[in-house]
C-alpha atoms as a printed R data frame, in Angstrom:
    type eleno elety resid chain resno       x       y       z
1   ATOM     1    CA   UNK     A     1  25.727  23.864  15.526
2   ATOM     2    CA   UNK     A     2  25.147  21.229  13.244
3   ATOM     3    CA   UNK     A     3  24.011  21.435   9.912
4   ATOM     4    CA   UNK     A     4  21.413  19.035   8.499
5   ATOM     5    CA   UNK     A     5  21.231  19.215   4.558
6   ATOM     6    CA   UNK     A     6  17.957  17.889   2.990
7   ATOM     7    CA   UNK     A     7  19.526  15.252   1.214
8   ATOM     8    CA   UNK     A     8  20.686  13.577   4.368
9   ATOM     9    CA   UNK     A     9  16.825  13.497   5.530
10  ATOM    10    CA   UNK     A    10  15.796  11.810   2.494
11  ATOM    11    CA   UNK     A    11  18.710   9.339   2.709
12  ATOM    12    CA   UNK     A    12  17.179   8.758   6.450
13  ATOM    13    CA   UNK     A    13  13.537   8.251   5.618
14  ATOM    14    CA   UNK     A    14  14.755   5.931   2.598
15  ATOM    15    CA   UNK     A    15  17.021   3.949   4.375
16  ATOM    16    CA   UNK     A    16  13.716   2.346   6.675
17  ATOM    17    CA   UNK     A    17  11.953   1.514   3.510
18  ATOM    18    CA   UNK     A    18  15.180  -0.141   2.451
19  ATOM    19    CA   UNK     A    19  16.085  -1.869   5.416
20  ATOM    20    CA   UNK     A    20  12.169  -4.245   5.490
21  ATOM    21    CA   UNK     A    21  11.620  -6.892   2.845
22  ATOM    22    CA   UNK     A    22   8.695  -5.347   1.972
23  ATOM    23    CA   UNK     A    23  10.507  -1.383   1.347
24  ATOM    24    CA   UNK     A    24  13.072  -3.320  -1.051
25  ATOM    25    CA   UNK     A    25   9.649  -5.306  -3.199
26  ATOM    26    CA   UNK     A    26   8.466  -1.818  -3.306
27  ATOM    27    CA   UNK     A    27  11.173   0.128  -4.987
28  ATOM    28    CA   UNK     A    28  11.700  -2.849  -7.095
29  ATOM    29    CA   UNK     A    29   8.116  -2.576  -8.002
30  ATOM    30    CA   UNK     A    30   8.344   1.015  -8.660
31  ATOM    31    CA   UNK     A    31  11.261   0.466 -11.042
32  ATOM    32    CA   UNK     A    32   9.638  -2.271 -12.635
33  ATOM    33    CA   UNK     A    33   6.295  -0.900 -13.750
34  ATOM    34    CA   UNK     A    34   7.966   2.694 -14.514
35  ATOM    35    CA   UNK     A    35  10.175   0.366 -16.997
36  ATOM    36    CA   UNK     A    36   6.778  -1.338 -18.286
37  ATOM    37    CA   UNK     A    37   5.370   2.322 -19.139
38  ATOM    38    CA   UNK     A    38   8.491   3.107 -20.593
39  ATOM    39    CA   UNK     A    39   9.118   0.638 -22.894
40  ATOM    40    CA   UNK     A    40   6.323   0.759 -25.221
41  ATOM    41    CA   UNK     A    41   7.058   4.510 -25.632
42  ATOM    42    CA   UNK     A    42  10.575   3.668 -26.634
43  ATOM    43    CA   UNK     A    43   9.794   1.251 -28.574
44  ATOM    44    CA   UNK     A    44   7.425   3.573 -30.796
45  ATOM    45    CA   UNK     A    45  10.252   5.968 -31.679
46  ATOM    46    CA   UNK     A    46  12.009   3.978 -33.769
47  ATOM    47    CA   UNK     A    47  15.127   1.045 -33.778
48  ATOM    48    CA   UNK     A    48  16.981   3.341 -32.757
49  ATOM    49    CA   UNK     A    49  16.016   2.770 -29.447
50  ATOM    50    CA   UNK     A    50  16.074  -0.984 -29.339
51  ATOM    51    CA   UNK     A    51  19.708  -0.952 -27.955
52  ATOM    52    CA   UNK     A    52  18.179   1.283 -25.086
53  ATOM    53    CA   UNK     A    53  15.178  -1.344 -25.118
54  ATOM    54    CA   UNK     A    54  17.155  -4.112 -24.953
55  ATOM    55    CA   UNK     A    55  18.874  -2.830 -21.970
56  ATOM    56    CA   UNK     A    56  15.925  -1.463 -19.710
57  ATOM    57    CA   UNK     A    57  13.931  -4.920 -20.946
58  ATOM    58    CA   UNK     A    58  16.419  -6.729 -19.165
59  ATOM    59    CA   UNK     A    59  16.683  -4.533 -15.865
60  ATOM    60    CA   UNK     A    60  12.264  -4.960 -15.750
61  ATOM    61    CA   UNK     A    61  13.008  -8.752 -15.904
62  ATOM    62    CA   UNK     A    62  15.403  -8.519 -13.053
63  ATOM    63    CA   UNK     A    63  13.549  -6.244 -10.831
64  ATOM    64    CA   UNK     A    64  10.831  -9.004 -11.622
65  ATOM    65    CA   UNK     A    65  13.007 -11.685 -10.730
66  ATOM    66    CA   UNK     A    66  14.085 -10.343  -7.530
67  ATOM    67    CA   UNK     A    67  10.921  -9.808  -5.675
68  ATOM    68    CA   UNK     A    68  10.139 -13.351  -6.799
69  ATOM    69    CA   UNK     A    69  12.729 -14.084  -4.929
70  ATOM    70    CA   UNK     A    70  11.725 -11.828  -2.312
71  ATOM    71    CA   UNK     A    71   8.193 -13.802  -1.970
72  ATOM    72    CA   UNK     A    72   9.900 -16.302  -0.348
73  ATOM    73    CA   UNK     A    73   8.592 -17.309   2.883
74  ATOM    74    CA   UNK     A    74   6.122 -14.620   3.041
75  ATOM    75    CA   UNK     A    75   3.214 -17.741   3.120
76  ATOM    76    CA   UNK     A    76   4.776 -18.490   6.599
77  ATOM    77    CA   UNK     A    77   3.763 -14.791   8.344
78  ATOM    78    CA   UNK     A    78   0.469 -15.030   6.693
79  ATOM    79    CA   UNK     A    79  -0.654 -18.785   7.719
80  ATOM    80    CA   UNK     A    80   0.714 -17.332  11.706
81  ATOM    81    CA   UNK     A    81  -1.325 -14.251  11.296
82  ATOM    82    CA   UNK     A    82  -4.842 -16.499  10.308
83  ATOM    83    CA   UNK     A    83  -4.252 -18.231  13.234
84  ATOM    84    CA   UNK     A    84  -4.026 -15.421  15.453
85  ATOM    85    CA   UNK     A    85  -6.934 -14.048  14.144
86  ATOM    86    CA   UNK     A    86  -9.409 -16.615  14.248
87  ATOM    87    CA   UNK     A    87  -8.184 -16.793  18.184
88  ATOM    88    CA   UNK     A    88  -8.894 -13.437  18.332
89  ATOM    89    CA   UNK     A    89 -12.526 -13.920  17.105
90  ATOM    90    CA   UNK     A    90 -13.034 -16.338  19.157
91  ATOM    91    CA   UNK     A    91 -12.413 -14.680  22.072
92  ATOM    92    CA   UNK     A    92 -14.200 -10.968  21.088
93  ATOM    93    CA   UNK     A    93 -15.586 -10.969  17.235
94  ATOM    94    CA   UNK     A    94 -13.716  -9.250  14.948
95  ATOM    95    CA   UNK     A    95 -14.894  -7.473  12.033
96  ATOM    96    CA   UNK     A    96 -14.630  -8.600   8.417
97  ATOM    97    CA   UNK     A    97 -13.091 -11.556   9.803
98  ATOM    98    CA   UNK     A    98 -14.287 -14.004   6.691
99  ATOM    99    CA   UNK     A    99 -13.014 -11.709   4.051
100 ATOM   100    CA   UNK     A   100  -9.601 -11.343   5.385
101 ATOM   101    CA   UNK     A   101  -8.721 -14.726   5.856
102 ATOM   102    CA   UNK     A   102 -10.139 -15.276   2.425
103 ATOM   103    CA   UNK     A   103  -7.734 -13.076   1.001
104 ATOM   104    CA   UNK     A   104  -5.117 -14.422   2.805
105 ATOM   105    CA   UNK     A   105  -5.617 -17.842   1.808
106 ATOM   106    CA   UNK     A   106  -5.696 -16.371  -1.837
107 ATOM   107    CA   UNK     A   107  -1.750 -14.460  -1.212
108 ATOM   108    CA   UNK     A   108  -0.837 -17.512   0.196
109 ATOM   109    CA   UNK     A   109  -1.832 -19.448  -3.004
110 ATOM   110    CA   UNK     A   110  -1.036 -16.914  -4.810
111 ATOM   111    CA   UNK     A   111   2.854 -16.803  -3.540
112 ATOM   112    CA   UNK     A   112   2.614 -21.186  -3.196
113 ATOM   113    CA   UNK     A   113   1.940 -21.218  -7.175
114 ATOM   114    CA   UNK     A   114   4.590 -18.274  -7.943
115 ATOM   115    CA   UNK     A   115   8.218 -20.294  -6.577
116 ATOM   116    CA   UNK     A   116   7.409 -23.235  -9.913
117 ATOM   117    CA   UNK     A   117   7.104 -20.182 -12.057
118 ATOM   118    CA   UNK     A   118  10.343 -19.019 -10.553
119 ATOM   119    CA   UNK     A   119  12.434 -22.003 -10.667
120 ATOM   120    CA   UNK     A   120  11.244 -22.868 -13.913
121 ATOM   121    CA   UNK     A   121  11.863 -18.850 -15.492
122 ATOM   122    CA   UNK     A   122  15.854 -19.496 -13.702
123 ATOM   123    CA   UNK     A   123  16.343 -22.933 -15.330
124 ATOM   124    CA   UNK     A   124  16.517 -24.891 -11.827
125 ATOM   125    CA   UNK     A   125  13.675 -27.219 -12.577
126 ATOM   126    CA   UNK     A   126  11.625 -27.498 -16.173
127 ATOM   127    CA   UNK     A   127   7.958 -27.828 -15.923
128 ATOM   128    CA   UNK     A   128   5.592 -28.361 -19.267
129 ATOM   129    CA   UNK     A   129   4.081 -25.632 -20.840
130 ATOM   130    CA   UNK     A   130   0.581 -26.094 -20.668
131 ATOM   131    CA   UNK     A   131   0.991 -27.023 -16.653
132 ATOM   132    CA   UNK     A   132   2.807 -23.681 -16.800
133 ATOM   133    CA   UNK     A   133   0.178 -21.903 -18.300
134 ATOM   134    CA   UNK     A   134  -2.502 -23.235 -15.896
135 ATOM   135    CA   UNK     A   135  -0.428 -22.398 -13.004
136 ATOM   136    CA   UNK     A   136   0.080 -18.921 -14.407
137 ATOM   137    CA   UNK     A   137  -3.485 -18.992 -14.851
138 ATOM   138    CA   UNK     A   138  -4.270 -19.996 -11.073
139 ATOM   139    CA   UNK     A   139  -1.542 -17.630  -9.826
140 ATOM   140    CA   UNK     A   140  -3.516 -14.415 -11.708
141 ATOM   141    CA   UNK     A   141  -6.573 -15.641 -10.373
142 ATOM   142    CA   UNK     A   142  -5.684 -15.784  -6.503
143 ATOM   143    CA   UNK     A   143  -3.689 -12.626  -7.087
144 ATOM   144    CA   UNK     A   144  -6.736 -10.815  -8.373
145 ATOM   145    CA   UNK     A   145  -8.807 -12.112  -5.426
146 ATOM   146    CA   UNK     A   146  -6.707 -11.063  -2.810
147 ATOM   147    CA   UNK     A   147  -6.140  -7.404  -4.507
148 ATOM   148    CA   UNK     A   148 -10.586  -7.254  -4.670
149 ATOM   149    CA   UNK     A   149 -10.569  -8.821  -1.126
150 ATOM   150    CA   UNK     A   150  -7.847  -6.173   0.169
151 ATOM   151    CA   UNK     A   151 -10.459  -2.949  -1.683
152 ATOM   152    CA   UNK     A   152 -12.746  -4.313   0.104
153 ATOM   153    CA   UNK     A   153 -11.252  -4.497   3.071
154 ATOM   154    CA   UNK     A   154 -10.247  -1.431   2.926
155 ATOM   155    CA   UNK     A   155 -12.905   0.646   1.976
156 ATOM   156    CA   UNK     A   156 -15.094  -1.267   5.016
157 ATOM   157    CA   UNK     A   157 -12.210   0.200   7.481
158 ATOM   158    CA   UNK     A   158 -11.938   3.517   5.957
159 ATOM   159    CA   UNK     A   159 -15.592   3.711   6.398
160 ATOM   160    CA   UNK     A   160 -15.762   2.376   9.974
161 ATOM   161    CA   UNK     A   161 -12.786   4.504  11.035
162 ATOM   162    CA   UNK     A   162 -15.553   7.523   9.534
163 ATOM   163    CA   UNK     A   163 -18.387   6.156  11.618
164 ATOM   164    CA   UNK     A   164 -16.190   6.133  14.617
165 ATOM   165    CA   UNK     A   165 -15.205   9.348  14.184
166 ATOM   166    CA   UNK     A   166 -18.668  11.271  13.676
167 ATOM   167    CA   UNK     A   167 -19.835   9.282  17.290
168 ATOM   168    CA   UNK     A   168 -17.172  10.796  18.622
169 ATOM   169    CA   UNK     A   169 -17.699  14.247  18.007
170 ATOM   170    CA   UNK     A   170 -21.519  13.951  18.106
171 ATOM   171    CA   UNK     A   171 -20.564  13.218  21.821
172 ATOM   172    CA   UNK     A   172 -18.098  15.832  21.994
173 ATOM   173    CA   UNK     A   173 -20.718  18.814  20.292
174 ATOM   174    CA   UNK     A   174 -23.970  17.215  19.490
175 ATOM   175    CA   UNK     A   175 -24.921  19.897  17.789
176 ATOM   176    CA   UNK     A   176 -22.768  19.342  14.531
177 ATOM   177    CA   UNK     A   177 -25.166  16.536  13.918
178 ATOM   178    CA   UNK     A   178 -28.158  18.290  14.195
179 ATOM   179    CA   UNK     A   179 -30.847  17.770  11.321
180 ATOM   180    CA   UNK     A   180 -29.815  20.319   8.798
181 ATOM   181    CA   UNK     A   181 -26.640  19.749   6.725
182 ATOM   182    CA   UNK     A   182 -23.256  21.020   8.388
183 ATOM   183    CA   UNK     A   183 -22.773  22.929   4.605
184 ATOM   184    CA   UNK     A   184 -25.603  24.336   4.960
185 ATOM   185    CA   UNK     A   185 -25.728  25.501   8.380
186 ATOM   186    CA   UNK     A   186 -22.643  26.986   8.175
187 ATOM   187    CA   UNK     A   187 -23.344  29.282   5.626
188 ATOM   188    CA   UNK     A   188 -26.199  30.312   7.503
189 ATOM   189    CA   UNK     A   189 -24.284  31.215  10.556
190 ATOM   190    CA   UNK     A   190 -21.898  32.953   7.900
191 ATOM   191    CA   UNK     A   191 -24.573  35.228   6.491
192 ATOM   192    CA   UNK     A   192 -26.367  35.547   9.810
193 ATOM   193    CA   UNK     A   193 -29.724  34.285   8.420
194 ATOM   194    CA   UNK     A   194 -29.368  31.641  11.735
């Protein structure tokens, strides 16, 4: 009889986040931002931390760093996944098609206009400042228009997948739905005033 420890079933369930691009962007993410919240904390208590600050400033820059790197590409699967949607519509309309490919075209701007920032933050190829501030400018722009479009997006499905789910159970036991309010009704039946 084998024994399974629950450290070796976290090391399992980690090890598919880390094996996908998109796992590794995530825990460098995580580590990145945790780093931004730390900092300013550290950096309150006195220079006695800078040392400490020095060091974890440097590790946010490189978790930075590398999922610029990881951005590479990642235009490529959204420009094939447009296309495949717009066929799709075209054969049997698809909901909020509009505001997804919108938001797609913004990530894909959005990742076009980050590889000059990259280059230029690694040394390989030195732009001017203010077209570096523009682009910086552009790239927050289409980056906040693809996280609004993706809120959207998301609350439309959540509420869809809601709708879909009451018409099925008002098939299922119509009289859930009936005109008085399931709260309501349910207290009724629990207090035998029904």
């Amino acid at each position: 009889m084998s024994v399974t420890l629950p450290i070796f079933n976290f090391f399992e369930s980690i090890t598919h986040i880390i094996n996908s691009g998109i796992g590794r962007d995530k825990c460098c993410r995580i580590i990145q931002y945790f780093l931004m919240g730390i900092l300013p904390a550290l950096q309150a208590k006195g220079a006695h931390y800078n040392s400490l600050v020095e060091r974890l400033s440097k590790l946010k820059s490189s978790m930075s760093m590398v999922r610029k790197v990881l951005r590479f590409g990642k235009e490529i699967p959204l420009i094939t996944g447009i296309k495949d949607r717009l066929e799709a519509h075209a054969r049997t309309p698809q909901r909020m098609v509009l505001t997804r490919t919108i938001s797609d075209v913004a990530l894909i701007i959005y990742f076009l206009t980050d590889h000059p920032l990259y280059f230029n933050s690694v040394g390989l190829k030195t732009y001017d400042k203010q077209w570096l501030s523009k682009l910086d400018y552009i790239n927050n722009v289409f980056w906040l228009i693809n996280s609004v479009l993706d809120i959207v997006v998301t609350i439309a499905d959540m509420q869809h997948i809601q709708n879909e789910i009451k018409k099925l159970v008002s098939h299922l036991n119509p009289k859930l739905f009936c005109s008085k309010p399931l709260v309501s009704s349910h207290l009724m039946i629990m207090t035998g005033l029904s």
